[in-house]
C-alpha positions in Angstrom: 69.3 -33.4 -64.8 67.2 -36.7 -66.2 67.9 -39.4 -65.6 70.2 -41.6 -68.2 72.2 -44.4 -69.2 76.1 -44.3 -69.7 77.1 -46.3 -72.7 80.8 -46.0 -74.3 81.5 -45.8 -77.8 82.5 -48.7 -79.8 86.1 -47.7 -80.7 87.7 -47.8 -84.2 91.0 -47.9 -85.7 92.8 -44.7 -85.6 95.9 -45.7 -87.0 95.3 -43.8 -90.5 95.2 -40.4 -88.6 98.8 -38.4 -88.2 101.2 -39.4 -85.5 101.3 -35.8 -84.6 97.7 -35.4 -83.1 97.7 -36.9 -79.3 96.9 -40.1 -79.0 93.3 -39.8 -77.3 92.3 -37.4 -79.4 92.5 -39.2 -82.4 90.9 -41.6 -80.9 88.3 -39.5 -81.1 88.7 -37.9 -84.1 88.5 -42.1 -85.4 85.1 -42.8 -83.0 83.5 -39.6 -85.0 84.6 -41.2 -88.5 87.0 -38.8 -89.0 88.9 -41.3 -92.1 92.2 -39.0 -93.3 93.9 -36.1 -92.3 92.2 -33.7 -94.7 88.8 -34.2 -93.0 90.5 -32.3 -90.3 91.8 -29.2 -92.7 89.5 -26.0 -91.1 91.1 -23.7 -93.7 88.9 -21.6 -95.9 90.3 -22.8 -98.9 88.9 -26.4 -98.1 85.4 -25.5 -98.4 82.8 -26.7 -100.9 82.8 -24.9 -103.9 79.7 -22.9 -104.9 79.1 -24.4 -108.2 78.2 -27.5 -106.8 74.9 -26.0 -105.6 72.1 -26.9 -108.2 70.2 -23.5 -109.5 73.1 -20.9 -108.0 73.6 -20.2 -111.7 70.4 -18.7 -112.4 69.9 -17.3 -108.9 72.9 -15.1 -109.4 72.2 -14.1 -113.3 69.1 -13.2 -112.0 70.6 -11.3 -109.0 73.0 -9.6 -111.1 70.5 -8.6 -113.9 68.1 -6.6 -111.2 71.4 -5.1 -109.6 72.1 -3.9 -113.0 68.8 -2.5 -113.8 68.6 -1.3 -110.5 65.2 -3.5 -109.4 64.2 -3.9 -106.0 65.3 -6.7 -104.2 63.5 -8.0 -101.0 65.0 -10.4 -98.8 62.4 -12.1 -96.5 63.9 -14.6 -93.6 62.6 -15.9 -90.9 62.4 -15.3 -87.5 64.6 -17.8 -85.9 68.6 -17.1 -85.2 69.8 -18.6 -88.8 67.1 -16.6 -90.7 68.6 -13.1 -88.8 71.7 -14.5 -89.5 70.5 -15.2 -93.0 69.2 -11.9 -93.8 71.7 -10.0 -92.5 74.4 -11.4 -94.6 72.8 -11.2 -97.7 71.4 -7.8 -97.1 75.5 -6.9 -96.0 76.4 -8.5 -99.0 74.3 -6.8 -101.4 75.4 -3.6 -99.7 79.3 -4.4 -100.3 78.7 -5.6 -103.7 77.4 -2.1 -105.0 73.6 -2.6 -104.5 71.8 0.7 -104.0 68.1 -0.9 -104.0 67.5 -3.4 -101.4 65.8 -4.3 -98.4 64.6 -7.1 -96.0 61.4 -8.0 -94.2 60.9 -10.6 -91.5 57.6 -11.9 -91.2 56.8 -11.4 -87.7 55.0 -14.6 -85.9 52.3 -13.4 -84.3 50.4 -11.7 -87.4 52.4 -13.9 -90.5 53.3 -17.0 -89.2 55.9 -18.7 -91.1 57.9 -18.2 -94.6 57.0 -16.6 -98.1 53.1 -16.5 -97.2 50.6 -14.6 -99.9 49.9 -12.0 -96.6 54.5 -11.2 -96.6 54.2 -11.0 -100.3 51.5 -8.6 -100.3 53.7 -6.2 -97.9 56.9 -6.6 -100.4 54.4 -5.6 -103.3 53.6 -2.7 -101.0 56.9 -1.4 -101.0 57.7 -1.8 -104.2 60.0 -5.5 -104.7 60.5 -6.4 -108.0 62.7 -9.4 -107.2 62.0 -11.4 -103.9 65.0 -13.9 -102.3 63.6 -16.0 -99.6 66.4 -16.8 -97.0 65.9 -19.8 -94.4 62.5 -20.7 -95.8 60.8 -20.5 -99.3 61.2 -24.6 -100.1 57.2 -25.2 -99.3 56.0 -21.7 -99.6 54.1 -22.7 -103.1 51.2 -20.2 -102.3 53.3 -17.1 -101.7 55.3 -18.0 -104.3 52.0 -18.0 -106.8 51.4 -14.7 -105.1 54.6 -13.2 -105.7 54.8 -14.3 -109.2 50.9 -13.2 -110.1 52.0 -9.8 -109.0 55.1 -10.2 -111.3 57.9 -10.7 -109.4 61.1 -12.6 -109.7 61.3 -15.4 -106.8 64.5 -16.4 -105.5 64.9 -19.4 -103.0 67.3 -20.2 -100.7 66.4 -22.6 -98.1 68.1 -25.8 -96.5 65.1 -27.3 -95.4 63.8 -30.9 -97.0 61.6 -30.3 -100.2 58.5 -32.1 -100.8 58.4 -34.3 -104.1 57.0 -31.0 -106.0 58.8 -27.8 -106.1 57.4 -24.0 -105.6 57.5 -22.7 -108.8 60.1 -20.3 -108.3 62.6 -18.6 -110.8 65.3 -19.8 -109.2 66.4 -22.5 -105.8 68.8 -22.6 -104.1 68.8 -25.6 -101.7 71.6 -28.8 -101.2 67.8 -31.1 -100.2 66.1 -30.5 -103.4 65.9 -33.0 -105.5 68.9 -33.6 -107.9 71.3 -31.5 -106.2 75.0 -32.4 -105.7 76.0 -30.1 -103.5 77.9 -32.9 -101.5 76.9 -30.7 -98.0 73.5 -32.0 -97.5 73.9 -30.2 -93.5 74.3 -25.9 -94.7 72.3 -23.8 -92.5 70.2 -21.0 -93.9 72.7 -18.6 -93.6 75.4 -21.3 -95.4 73.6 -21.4 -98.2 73.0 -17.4 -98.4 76.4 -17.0 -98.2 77.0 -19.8 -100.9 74.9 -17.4 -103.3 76.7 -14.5 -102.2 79.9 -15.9 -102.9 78.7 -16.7 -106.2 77.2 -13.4 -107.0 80.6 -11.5 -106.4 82.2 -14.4 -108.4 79.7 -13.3 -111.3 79.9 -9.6 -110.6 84.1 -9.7 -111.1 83.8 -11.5 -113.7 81.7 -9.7 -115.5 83.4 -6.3 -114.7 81.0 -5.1 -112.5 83.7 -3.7 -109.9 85.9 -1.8 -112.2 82.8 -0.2 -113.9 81.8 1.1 -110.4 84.7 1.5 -109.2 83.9 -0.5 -106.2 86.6 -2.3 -104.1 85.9 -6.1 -104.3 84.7 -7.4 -100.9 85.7 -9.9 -98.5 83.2 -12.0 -97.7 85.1 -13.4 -95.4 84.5 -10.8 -93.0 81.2 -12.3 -92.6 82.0 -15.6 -91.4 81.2 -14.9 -87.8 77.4 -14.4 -88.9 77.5 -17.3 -90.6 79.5 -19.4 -87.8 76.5 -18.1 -85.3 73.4 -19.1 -87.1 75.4 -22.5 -88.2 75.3 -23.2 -84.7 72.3 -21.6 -83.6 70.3 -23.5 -86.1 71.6 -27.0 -84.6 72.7 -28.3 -88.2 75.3 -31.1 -88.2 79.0 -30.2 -88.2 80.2 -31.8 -91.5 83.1 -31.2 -92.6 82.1 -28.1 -94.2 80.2 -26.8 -91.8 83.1 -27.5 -89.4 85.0 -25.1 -91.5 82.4 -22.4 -91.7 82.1 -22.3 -88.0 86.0 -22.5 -87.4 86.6 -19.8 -89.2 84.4 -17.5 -87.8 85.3 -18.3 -84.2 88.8 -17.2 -85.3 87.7 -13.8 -86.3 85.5 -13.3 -83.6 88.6 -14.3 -81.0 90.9 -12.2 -83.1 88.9 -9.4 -82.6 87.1 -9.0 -86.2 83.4 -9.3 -85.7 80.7 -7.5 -86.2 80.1 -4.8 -83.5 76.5 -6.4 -83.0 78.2 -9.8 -81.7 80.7 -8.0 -79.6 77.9 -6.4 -78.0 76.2 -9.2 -77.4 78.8 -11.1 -75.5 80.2 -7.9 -74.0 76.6 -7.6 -72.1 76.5 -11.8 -71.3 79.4 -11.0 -69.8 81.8 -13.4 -72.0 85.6 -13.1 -73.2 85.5 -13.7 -76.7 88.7 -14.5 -76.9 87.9 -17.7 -75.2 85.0 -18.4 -77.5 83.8 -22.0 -78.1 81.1 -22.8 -80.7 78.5 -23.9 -78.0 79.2 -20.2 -76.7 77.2 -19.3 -80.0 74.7 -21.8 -79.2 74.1 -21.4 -75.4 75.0 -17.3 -75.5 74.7 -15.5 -78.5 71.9 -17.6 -80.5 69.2 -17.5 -77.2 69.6 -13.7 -77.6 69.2 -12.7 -80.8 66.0 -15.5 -81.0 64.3 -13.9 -78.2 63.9 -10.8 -80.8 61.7 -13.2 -83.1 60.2 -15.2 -80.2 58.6 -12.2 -77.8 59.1 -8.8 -80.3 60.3 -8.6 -84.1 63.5 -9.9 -85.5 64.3 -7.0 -86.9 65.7 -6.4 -83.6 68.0 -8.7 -84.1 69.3 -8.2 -87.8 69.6 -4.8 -87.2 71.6 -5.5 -83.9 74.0 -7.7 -86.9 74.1 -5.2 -89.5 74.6 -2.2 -87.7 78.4 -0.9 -88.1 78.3 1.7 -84.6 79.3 0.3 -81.7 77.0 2.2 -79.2 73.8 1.2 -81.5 74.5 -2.1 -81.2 75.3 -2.1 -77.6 72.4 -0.2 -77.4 70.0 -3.2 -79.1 72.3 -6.1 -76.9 70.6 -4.5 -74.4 67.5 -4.6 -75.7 68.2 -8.0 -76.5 69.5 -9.4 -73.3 66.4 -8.2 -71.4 64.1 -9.7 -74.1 66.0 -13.1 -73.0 65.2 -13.0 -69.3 61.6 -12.0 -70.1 61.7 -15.4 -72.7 63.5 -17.2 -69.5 60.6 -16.5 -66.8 57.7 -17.1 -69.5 59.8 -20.5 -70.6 59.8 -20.8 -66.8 56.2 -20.9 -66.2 55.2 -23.1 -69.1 57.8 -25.7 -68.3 56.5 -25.5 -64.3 52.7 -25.5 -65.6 53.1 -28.4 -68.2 55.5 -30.7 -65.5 52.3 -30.2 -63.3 49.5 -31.0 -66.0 51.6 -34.3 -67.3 52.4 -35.6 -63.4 48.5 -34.9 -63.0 47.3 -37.6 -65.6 46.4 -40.6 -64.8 48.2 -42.6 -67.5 48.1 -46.6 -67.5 50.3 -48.4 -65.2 52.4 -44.7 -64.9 53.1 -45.2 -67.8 53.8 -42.3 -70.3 52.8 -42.5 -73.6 55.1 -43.0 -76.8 54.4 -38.9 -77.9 53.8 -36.4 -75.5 51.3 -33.4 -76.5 51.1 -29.9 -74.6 48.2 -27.3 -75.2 47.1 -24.4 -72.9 44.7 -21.2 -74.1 47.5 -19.0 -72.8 50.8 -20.3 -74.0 52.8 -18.3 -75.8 53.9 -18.8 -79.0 57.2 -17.3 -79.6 58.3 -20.1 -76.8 56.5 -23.0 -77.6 59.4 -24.5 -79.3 61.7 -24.3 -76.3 59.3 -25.9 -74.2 58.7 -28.7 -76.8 62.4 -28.9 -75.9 62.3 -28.9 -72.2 59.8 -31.3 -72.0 61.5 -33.6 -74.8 64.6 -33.6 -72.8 63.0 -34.2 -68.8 61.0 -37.2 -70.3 62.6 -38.1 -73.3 59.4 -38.7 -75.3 58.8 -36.7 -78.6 57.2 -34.0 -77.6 54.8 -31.1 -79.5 53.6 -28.0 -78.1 50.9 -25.5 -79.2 49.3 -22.3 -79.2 47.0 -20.2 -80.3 47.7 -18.5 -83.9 44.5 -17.4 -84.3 41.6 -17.3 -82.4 40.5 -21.2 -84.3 44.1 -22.3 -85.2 47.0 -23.7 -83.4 50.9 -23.1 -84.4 52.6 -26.6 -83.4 56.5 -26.9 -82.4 57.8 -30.2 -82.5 61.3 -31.8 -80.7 61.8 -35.3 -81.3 64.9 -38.0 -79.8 67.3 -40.3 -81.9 65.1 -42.9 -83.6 62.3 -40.8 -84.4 62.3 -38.1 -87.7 59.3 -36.1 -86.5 59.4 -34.2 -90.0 58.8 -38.0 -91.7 56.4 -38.8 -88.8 54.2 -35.4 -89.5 53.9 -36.5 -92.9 53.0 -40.2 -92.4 50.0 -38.5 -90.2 49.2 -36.0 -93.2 49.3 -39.0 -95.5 47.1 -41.3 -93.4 44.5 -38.5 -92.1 44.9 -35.6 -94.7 42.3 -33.6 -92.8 43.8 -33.2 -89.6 47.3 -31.1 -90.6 46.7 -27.8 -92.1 51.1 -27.1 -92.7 53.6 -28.7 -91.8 57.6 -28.6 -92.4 61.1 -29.2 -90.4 63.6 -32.0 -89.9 64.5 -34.6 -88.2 64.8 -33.6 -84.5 62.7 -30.4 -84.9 59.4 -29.6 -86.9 56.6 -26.8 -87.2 52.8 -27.4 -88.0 49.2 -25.3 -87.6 46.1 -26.8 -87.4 42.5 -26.2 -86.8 41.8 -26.2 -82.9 38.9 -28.7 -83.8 41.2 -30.9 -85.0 43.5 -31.4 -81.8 42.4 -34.2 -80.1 41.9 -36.0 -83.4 45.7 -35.2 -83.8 46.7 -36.5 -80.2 45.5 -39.2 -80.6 47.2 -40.4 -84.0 50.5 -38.7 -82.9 50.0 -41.0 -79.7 49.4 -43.9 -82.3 52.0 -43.1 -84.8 54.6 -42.7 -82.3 54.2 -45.4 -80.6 54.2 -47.7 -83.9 58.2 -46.1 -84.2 58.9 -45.8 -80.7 57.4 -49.4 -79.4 60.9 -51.6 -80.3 63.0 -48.9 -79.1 64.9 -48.0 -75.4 63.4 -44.4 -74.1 65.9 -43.4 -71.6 68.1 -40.9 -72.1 72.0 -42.3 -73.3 74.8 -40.5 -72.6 77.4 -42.0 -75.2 81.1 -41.9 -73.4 84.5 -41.5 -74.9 85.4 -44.0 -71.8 87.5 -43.2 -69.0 90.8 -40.9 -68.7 94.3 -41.8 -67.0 95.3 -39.7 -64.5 97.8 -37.9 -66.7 94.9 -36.8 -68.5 93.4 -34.1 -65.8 95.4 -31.5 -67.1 94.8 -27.8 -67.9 97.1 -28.6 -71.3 95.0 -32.0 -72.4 91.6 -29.7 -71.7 93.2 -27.1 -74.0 93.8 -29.6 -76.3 90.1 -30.5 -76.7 88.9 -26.6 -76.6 91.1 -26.4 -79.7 90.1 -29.7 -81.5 86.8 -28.4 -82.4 84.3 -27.2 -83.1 82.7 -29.7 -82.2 78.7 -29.5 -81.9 75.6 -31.7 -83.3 76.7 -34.4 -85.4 80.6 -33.9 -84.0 79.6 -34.4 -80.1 82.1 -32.6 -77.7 84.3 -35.7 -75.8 82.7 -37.0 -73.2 84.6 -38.8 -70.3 82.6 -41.5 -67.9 84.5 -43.2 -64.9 83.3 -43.5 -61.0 84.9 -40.9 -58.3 85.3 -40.5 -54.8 82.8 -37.9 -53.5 84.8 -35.4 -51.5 82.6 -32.3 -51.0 78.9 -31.5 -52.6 77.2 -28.4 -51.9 74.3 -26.7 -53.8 75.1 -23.5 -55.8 72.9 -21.4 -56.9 69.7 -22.8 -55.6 70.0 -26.0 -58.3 73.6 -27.0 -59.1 75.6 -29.3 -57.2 79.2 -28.4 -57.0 81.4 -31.1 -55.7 85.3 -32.1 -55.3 85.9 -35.1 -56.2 88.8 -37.9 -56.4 89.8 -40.2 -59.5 91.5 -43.3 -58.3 94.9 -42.0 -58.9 94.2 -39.6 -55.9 93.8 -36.4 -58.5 91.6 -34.1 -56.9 89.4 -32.3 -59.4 86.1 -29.6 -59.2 83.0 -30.4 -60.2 79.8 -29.3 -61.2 76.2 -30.5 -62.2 73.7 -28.1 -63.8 69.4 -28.3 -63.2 70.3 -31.4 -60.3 67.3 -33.4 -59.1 67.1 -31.7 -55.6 65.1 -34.7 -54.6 67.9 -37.1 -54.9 71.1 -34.6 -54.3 73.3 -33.2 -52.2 73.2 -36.8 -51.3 75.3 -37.3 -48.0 75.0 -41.0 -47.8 76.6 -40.9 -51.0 80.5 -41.2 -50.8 80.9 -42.7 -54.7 79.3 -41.3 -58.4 79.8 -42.4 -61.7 79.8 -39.2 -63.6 79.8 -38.8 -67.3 81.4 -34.9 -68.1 83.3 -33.1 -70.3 86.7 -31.3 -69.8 86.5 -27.6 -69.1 88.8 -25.1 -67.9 87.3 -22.8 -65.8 88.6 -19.0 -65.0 87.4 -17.3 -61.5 88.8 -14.4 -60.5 92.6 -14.5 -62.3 92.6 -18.1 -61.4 92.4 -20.7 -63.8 92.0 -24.4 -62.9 90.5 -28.3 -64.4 86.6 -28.6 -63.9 84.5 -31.5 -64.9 81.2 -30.2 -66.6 79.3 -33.4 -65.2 76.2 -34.1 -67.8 75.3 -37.4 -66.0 75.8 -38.4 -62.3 74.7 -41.8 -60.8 75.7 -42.4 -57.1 77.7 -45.8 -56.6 
């Protein structure tokens, strides 16, 4: 656990939310500019209509021409959680809406890198795709698009990634960050804005009598919404309104019982109730799962483990799954361990880190190198790339940046100022992918050193922990904790609440070789569990220490029939 500042929110009016809602929580609702009551409607009928998305129209004439004349359609993704999810869906879709002649590849990251590349597109024409639809990438895959259509094949794009000022030239895009569109949803995951098309297609299909010809019942896509609820989360995409809906919805079929039999699976073998399901559940549980697929193996894994309708299959894959995770665990392990090491072991001025932080070894894996960006981002709080090798004479980048810095923007102002260095590059604000010649590195270091320091050099780097303030002692209850649970989802962009005030330190003992459990007592004399996850064993158990300030979040924890009130502590500083 780094360590961080506690700041509380600035507090707004709340008095335009309902009288009905308890009164700290719309507080909160108010502190995440929540500004009328219909901002909090989570029914499905609230969504975003389709026909806001700019080129759905000619995706889905196109889509229901080839279905028609029975073409082949490819669907490529990627190899990340929202791009299985992504696949999946459409290729369940398709399935539902009558399709007889369709298929998927994932381009897997050791031998295709990235995307719609001119090497994937050469494997589609291999199996005969007449009509390719990117899901999860596609927005800056010009060459494999000029591929694909030199070979004479209709190009589909759905993506949510930011486009460059010129466009693939692609039959048809589908993306809310191209230029032009209105979609007012800027935040759709991958897998949103598949099922967007989708919803569209069987829109066009009814319409045009498609189901009665065939005789075909006219699906629910509703059904789906727990694959698109799990890479919405996975992918880390802000929980707008719409997105908040998305993922609402599918929680409630996946508590109720209606998932797929590939995400029962999954949490049957982590070992969690989903009837108790919380969004980060799909973040912290499900997601690292079904990634590891992509990361150490093939995603196929994975979208098979979601598309799969027998039970014992896709226990059988969760399996397979869940030991791909601990194998992703122990190699994330060792890089972390081995890069820690190398940073202490440089020499920097005064101690002092520099704005950007770089990581390179020979041996790193790739499939991981994004997680350890991560790691590293988080225990130093610098922006912070990581590479290995894609090829014997080219580097595969992963980037992780910290509020105040778009690494995406910050990759381009390098490309921009020293066009030579970058080979690709592509992402968002927080995270970001780029290759590069391994001749180039150092040249790259050191203008990511400069370039981050020119946005970093005005700005605080410590970690901030931003508080919802303190909570009365009426608040400790197993009713007010509920209360929050079912508030939600909450997730990136719609923060979980989180409480700060100072305790008395009653008990502290270490669990688990690195978490500090504690009791502690709130002024009122409430007594309440504890616990701190990843503790600097340096500084704690602490027994000089009889007062913390803790900043921590409201959970209810169930052990063995017995449920009580623990505090999920995020940041502890001893008084």
């Amino acid at each position: 656990m780094p360590a961080v500042q506690i700041s509380r929110r600035t507090q707004k009016d709340c008095q335009h939310l309902p009288a009905s809602l308890h009164p700290r929580l719309k507080q909160i609702y108010a502190d995440r500019d929540v500004h009328n009551a219909e901002q909090l409607n989570r029914s499905a009928k609230a969504l975003l209509h389709y026909d806001q998305l700019q080129g759905v129209d000619k995706a889905v004439n196109l889509l229901t021409k080839a279905i028609a004349d029975d073409r082949k359609i490819m669907i490529i993704g990627d190899f990340d959680a929202d791009g299985a999810t992504s696949t999946a869906l459409s290729m369940m879709s398709l399935t539902l809406m009558g399709c007889k002649n369709h298929d998927y590849l994932v381009p897997n990251r050791f031998d295709f890198g990235y995307g719609l590349s001119p090497e994937i597109v050469e494997v589609a024409a291999q199996q005969q795709a007449d009509v390719i639809v990117t899901v999860d990438n596609g927005i800056a895959c010009f060459a494999g698009v000029e591929k694909a259509k030199s070979l004479g094949m209709t190009v589909i794009i759905t993506d949510h990634h930011l486009a460059a000022e010129t466009l693939p030239n692609a039959d048809a895009i589908v993306n809310p960050n191209q230029p032009g569109c209105e979609f007012l949803s800027k935040n759709l995951a991958g897998v949103g804005v598949a099922f967007y098309l989708m919803l569209a297609l069987r829109a066009a299909l009814k319409n045009n009598g498609w189901f009665e010809k065939t005789g075909l019942k006219i699906p629910n896509l509703a059904e789906l919404l727990d694959v698109v609820a799990l890479g919405t989360v996975a992918d880390v995409v802000p929980l707008d309104e719409n997105n908040r809906i998305l993922v609402h919805q599918g929680l409630q079929r996946i508590r109720s019982d209606k998932c797929r039999p590939g995400i029962q699976a999954i949490l049957d073998v982590a070992g969690r109730d989903k009837s108790r399901l919380v969004a980060s559940d799909l973040g912290f549980v499900v997601g690292p799962r079904l990634n590891a697929a992509g990361r150490l193996d093939d995603m196929s894994l994975g979208i098979e483990c979601l598309i799969t309708d027998d039970p014992a299959r896709a226990r059988q894959i969760a399996v397979q799954l869940d030991s791909l995770n601990r194998e992703r665990r122990e190699i994330e392990g060792s890089m972390q361990q081995e890069a820690v090491k190398a940073l202490e072991g440089l020499n920097f001025e005064g101690s002092k880190l520099p704005y950007g932080l770089m990581l390179y070894q020979a041996d790193y894996h790739q499939g991981v190198i994004g997680i350890l960006a991560g790691r590293i981002k988080d225990k130093y709080y610098r922006p912070t790339i990581a590479f290995a090798h894609q090829e014997d004479d080219t580097l595969k980048g992963s980037a992780r940046s910290i509020p105040g810095l778009h690494i995406r923007d910050l990759l381009e102002e390098i490309n921009n100022r020293y066009p030579d260095i970058i080979g690709k590059f592509g992402g968002h604000a927080m995270a970001a992918g780029l290759s590069l010649p391994l001749k180039n590195l150092s040249a790259f270091e050191q203008v990511f050193h400069q370039i981050a320091e020119e946005n970093l050099k005005d700005k605080p780097l410590a970690g901030e922990l931003i508080s919802d303030g303190e909570l009365l002692a009426q608040d400790f209850t197993l009713a007010f904790a509920q209360c929050l649970k079912d508030a939600g989802p909450w997730g990136q962009g719609f923060p979980e609440p989180l409480f700060d005030g100072e305790f008395q330190l009653i008990e502290q003992r270490l669990v688990g070789s690195k978490h500090l459990k504690m009791m502690v007592k709130h002024e009122s004399g409430v007594l309440i569990d504890a616990i701190a996850f990843n503790i600097d064993l340096a500084s704690w158990p602490n027994t000089q220490c009889s007062h913390v300030n803790l900043a921590y979040k409201l959970d209810i924890n169930e052990f063995r029939g017995r449920t009580s009130l623990q505090l999920m502590v995020e940041g502890l500083i001893a008084v």
